[in-house]
C-alpha positions in Angstrom: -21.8 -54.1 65.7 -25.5 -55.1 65.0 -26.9 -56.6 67.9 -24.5 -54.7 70.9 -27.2 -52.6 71.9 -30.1 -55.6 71.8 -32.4 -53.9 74.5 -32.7 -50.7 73.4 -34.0 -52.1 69.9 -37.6 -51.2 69.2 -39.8 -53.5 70.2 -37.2 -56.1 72.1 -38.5 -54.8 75.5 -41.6 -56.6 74.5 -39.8 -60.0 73.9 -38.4 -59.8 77.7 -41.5 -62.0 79.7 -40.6 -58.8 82.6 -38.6 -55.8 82.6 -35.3 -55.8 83.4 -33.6 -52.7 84.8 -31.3 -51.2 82.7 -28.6 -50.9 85.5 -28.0 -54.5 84.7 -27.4 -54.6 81.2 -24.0 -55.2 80.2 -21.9 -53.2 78.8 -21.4 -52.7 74.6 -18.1 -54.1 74.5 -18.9 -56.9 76.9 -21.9 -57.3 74.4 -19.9 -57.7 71.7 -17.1 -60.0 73.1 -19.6 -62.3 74.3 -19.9 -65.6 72.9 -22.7 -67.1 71.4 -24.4 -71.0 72.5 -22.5 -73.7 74.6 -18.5 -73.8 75.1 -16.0 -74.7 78.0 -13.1 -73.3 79.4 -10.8 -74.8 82.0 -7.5 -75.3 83.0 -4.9 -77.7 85.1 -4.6 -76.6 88.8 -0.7 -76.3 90.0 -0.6 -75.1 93.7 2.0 -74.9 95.8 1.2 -73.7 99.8 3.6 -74.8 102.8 0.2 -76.3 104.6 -1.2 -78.4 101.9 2.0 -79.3 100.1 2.0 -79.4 95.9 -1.4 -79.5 94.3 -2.6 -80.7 91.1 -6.1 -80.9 89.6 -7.8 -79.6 87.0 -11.6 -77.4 87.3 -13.4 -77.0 84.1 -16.8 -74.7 83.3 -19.7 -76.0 80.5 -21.5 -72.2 79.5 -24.4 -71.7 77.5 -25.0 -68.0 76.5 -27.9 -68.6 74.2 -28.2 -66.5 71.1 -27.8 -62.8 70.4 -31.3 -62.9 69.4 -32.4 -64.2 73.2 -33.8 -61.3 74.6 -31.9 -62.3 78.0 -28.7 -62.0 75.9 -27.7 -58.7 77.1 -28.8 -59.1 80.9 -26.9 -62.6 81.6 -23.4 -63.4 82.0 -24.9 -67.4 81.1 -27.7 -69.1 80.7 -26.6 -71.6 82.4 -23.2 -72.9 84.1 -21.8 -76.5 85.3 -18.4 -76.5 86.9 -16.4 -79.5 88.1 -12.9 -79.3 89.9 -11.1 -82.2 90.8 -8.2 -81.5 93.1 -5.3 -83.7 95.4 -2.1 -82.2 97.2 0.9 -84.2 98.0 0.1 -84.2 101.7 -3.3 -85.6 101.0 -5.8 -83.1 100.5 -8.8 -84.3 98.1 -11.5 -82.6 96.9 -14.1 -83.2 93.9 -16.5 -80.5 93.5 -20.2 -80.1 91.1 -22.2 -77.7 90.7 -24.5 -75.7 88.3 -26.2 -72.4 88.0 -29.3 -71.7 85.9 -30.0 -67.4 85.8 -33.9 -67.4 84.5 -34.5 -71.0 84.2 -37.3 -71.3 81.8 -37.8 -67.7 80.8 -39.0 -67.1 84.0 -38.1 -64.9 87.2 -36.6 -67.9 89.0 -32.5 -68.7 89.0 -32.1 -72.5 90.4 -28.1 -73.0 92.0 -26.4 -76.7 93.7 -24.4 -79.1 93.8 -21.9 -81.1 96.0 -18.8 -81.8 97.1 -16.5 -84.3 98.9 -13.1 -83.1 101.1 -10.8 -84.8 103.0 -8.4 -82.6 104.5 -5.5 -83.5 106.8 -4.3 -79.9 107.1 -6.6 -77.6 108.5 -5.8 -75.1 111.3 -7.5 -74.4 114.1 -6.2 -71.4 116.5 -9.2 -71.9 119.3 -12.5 -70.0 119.1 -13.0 -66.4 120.3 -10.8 -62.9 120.9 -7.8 -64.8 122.3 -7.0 -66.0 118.4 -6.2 -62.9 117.5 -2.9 -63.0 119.8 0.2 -62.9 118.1 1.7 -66.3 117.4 4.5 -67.5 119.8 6.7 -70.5 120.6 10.3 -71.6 122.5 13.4 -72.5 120.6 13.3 -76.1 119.2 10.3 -76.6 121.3 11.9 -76.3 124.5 10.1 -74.7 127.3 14.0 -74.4 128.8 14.9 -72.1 125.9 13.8 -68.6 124.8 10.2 -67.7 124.5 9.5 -66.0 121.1 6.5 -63.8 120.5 5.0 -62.0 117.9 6.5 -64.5 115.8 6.0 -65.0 111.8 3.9 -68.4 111.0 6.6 -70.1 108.9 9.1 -69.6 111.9 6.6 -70.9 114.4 5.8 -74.0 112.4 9.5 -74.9 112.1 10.1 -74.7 115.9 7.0 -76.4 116.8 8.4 -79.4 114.5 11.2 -79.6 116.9 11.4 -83.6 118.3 11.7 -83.8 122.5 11.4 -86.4 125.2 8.3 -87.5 125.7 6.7 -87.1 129.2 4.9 -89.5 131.4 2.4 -91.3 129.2 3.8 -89.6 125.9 5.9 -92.0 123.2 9.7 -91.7 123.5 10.0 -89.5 120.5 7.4 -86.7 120.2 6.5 -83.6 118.1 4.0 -80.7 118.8 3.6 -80.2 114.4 0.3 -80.6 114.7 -0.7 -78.6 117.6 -2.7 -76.2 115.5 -3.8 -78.9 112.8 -6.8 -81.3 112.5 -8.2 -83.7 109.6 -11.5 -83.0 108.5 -14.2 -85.1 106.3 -17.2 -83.5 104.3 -20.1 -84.9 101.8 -22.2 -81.8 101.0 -25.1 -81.3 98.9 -27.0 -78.4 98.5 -29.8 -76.2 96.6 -31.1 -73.1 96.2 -34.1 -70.8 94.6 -34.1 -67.4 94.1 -37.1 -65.4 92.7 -36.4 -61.6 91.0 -38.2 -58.4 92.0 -38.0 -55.0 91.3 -37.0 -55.1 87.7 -34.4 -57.5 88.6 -32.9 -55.7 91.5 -34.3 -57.8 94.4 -34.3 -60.8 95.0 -35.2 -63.4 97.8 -33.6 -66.8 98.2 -34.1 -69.5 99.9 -32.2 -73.2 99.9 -30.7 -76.2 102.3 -28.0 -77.9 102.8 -27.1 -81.4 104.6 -23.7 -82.7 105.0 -21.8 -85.3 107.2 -18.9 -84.1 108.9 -15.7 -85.5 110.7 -13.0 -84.7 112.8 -9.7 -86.7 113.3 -7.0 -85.2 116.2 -3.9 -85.5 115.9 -3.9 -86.3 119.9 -1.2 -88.5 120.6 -1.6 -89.8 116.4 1.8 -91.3 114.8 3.0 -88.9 112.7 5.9 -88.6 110.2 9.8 -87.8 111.5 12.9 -87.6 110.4 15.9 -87.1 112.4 17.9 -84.0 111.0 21.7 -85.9 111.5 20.7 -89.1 109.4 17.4 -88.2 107.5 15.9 -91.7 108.0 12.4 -91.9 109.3 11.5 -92.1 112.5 8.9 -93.2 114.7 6.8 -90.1 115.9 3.9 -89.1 118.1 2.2 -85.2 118.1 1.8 -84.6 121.4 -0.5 -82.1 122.3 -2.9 -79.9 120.3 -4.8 -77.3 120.7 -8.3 -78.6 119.3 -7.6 -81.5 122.4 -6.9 -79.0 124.7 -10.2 -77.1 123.9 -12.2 -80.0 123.9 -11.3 -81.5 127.0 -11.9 -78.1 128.5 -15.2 -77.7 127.6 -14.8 -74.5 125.1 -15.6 -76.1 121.9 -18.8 -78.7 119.8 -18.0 -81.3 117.4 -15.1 -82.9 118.5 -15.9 -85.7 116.0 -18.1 -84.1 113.1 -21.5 -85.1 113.2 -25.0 -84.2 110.5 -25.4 -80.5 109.7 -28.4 -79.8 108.0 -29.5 -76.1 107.1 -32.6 -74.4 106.1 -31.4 -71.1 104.7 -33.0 -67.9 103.5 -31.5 -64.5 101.8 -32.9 -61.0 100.5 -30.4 -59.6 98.0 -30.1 -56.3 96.5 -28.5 -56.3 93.2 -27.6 -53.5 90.7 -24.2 -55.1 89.2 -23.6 -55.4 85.2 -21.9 -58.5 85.1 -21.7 -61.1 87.7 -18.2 -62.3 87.5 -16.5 -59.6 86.8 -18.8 -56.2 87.7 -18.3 -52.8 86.1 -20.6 -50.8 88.2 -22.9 -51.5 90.8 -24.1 -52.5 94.5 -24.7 -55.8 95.8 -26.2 -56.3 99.3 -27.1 -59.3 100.9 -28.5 -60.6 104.6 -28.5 -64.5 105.2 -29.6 -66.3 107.8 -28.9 -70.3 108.6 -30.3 -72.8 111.1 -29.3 -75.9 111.9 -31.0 -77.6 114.8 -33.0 -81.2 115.7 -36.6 -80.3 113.8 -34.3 -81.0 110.6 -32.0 -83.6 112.0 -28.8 -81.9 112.6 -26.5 -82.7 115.6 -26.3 -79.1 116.6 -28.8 -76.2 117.3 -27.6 -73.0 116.1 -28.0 -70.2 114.0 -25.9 -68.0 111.9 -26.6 -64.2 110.2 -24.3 -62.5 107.7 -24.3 -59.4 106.1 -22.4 -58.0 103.4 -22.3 -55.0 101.0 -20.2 -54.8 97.8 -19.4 -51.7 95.8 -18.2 -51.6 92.0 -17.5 -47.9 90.3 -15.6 -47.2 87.1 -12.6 -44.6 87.4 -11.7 -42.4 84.8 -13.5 -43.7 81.9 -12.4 -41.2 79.2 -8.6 -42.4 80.1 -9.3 -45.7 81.2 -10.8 -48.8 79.2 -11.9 -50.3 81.9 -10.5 -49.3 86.2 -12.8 -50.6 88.5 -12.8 -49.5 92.3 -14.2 -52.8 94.0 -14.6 -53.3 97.4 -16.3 -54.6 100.1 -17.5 -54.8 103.9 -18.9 -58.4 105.9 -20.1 -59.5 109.1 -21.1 -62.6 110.3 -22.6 -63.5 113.8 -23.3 -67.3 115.2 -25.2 -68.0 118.2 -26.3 -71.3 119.7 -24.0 -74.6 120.4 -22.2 -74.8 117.0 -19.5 -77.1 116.2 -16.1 -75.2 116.5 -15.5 -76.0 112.6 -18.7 -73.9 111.5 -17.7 -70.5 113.1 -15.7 -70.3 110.1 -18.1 -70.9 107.5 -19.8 -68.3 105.6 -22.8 -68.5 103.5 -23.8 -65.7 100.9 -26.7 -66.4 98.6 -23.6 -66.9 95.5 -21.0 -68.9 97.2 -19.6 -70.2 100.2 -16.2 -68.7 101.9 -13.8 -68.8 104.7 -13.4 -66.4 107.6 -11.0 -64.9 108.9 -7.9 -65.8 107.1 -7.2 -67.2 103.4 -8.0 -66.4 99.9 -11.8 -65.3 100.2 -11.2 -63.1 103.2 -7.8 -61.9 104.6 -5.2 -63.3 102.4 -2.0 -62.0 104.0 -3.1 -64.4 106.7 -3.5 -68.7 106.6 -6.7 -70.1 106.8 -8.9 -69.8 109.4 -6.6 -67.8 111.5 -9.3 -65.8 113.8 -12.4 -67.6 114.3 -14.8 -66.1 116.4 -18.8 -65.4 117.2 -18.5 -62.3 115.1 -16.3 -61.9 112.4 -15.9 -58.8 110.7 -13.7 -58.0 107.3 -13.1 -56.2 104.3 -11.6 -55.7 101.1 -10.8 -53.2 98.5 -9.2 -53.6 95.2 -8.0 -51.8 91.9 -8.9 -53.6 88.9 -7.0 -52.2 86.3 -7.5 -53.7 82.8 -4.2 -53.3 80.7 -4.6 -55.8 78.0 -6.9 -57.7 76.0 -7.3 -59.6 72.7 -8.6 -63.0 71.1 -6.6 -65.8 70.9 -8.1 -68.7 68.9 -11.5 -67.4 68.9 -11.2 -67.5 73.0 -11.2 -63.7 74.3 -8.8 -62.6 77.0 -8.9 -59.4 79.4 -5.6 -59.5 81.6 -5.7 -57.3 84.9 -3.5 -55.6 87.7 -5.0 -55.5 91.0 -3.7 -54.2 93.9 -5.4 -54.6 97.2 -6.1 -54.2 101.0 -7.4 -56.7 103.1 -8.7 -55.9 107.1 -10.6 -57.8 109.7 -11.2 -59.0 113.2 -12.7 -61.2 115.6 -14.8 -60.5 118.9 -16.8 -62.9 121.0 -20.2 -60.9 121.5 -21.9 -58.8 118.5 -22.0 -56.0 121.5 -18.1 -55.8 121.7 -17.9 -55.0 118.4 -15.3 -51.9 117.6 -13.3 -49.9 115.1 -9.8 -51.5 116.7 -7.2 -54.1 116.5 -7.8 -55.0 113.2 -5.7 -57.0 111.5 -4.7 -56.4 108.0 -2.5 -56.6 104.4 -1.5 -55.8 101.4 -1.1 -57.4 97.9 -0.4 -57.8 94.3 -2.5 -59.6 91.9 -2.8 -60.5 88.2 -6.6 -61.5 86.9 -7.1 -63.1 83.5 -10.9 -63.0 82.5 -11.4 -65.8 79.7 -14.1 -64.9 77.8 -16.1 -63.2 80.3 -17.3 -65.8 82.9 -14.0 -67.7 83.2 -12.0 -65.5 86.0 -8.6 -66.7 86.6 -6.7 -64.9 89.8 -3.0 -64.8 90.6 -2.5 -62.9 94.2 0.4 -62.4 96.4 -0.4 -60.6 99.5 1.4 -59.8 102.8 1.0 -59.2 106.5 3.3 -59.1 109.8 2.6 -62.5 110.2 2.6 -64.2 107.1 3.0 -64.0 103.4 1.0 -66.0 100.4 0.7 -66.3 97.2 -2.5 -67.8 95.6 -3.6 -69.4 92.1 -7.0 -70.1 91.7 -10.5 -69.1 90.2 -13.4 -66.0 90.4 -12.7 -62.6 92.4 -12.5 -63.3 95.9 -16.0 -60.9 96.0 
């Protein structure tokens, strides 16, 4: 066991360049199951979502932890981290993904973060900006405004009727669909970088960074799109009619029609008293961010955002328990100015980039980007039970249940902000932790609306 309790030898304080709180040393046994200089991990992505069709990919992690006799051995998760994912779906979603993380680069107070990405994504949603998304989903039978009108309707059933072929009106194609009338394609090359300096025995820390991206937007406005007629199955020639992104446009409720440059200075202040950063123990983590994007830097839009966030970590029942973690958490996020409609949903904190309202990182009983708003407000809770663990060819593996609750909503003004109407669900999930850093998630969650079931990578917070 020589070497578990590395800080609290004599004289190893004076090897750390600073002090380091003790709050945010890990734990013995995550000491001891920690592995020593560079390895990777990684694993085939399989996905299967009614939206983006069957995915396949792979995302793979390079880690070095250093030695046991670095003094930063028992405060860091890594010393340093590069990730790649490479990723396609059979209905043409493609995304390749770098990026790196260095945690006291140079033995010093400073923690460098960036990378970049590329998407191209045919199938995002877009369910119109403000308090009016949160209204149920509704549609007619087989698309036609001559049959019943169903509301508070379940998405799948929705999607089904909106795929419904009819006559096309005056100036519409002979055979048309309303499929699309939620969707959009959408093109992104991002880079982006980040410092962060520590404070207050590692506790504190302020961030700053920027980001610059091209953006664009393809409608599906009167676009060719794939039929089949139900009797014979052949293909036919089809044209989406309307959509809602059109509609929206053309009356003047919505920016960045067609994409555009997005450039961002960002800043942060983060308040950090976590054990270990993928998978915490015990411990708070605050944050406030702010973003602007305007002409001084040579964006296409001026506008600003602000996000704030708290996250909670506490061990239950220790002396029965190896390890039962409470986790949860509380957001907020305001945007101001003449954003483009796409970048309501966006959400930067100082350690990643999410989605809001709807989908894995936020509301996951709910599709992507279901309420988009001004101001969007969530949280989460979750029980991370660990019931098994062991090493498997010299790779360690912690396997956890995690049940959870998801809850948020949308409002158009920071002042109408309330404690009703939220939406919310439940959900099941199985986490495998692969050697420490490597967090593999399995959820299934639930709502009125919607159910979905998720394969991917790190706690959603």
């Amino acid at each position: 066991m020589a070497g578990l309790c590395l800080a609290q030898e004599p004289g190893n304080e004076k090897k750390l360049p600073f002090k380091i709180d003790e709050e945010k040393e890990l734990s013995e046994m995550d000491i001891e199951n920690k592995k020593e200089g560079w390895y990777p991990t990684g694993v085939p992505l399989f996905t299967s979502d009614p939206i983006e069709g069957l995915g396949f990919g792979a995302k793979g992690y390079l880690y070095n932890n250093g030695k046991k006799s670095d003094p930063f051995f028992p405060y860091t998760t890594y010393r340093t981290k590069v990730s790649l994912q490479v990723f396609y779906t059979t209905k043409n979603e493609r995304e390749v993904e770098l990026n790196f993380d260095i945690p006291y680069i140079f033995n010093s107070r400073w923690r460098i973060r960036g990378g970049g990405f590329y998407e191209r994504d045919p199938n995002l949603l877009y369910f119109g900006i403000g308090e009016s998304s949160l209204n149920p989903l509704s549609y007619y039978v087989n698309n036609d405004t001559t049959q019943q009108f169903v509301t508070n309707a379940r998405y799948n059933q929705r999607e089904k009727n909106l795929s419904y072929r009819r006559k096309g009106r005056s100036g519409e194609a002979a055979t048309v669909t309303d499929a699309k009338y939620n969707g959009y394609d959408f093109e992104a090359g991002v880079f982006n970088l980040s410092a962060e300096r520590t404070y207050m025995e590692g506790r504190l820390r302020v961030v700053g960074g920027m980001e610059i991206s091209k953006t664009r937007v393809y409608d599906f406005y009167n676009k060719e799109v794939e039929g089949v007629d139900p009797l014979t199955g052949q293909k036919l020639k089809t044209f989406n009619g309307k959509t809602k992104l059109r509609e929206d446009y053309e009356a003047g409720k919505i920016n960045g029609y067609k994409g555009g440059w997005l450039n961002f200075l960002q800043v942060g202040l983060v308040y950090d008293t976590r054990d270990l950063e993928p998978d915490p123990g015990k411990g708070w983590f605050i944050e406030a961010t702010h973003e602007y994007s305007g002409k001084y830097i040579l964006s296409d839009f001026n506008f600003s955002k602000d996000f704030i966030q708290a996250k909670y970590f506490t061990k239950l029942l220790p002396k029965k328990f190896k390890k039962l973690i409470l986790a949860s958490r509380l957001g907020i996020s305001a945007t101001t100015g003449q954003a483009p409609f796409f970048e309501y949903r966006e959400v930067w904190a100082t350690e990643e980039h999410f989605l809001a309202l709807g989908g894995l990182r936020s509301l996951r009983g709910y599709k992507m980007d279901r309420f988009t708003a001004p101001v969007i407000g969530f949280g989460n809770v979750e029980l991370r039970w660990r019931f098994y663990d062991r090493k498997i060819l010299n790779q360690h593996f912690a396997f956890n249940f995690v049940p959870f609750f998801d809850f948020g909503r949308v409002w158009n003004d920071i002042k109408r902000v309330n404690l009703s109407g939220y939406k919310y669900n439940e959900g099941l999930g199985l986490r495998v932790a692969w050697n420490q850093a490597t967090i593999i998630i399995f959820d299934y969650a639930y709502s009125k609306e919607d159910s979905q079931f998720f394969f991917n990578f790190e706690h959603i917070f």
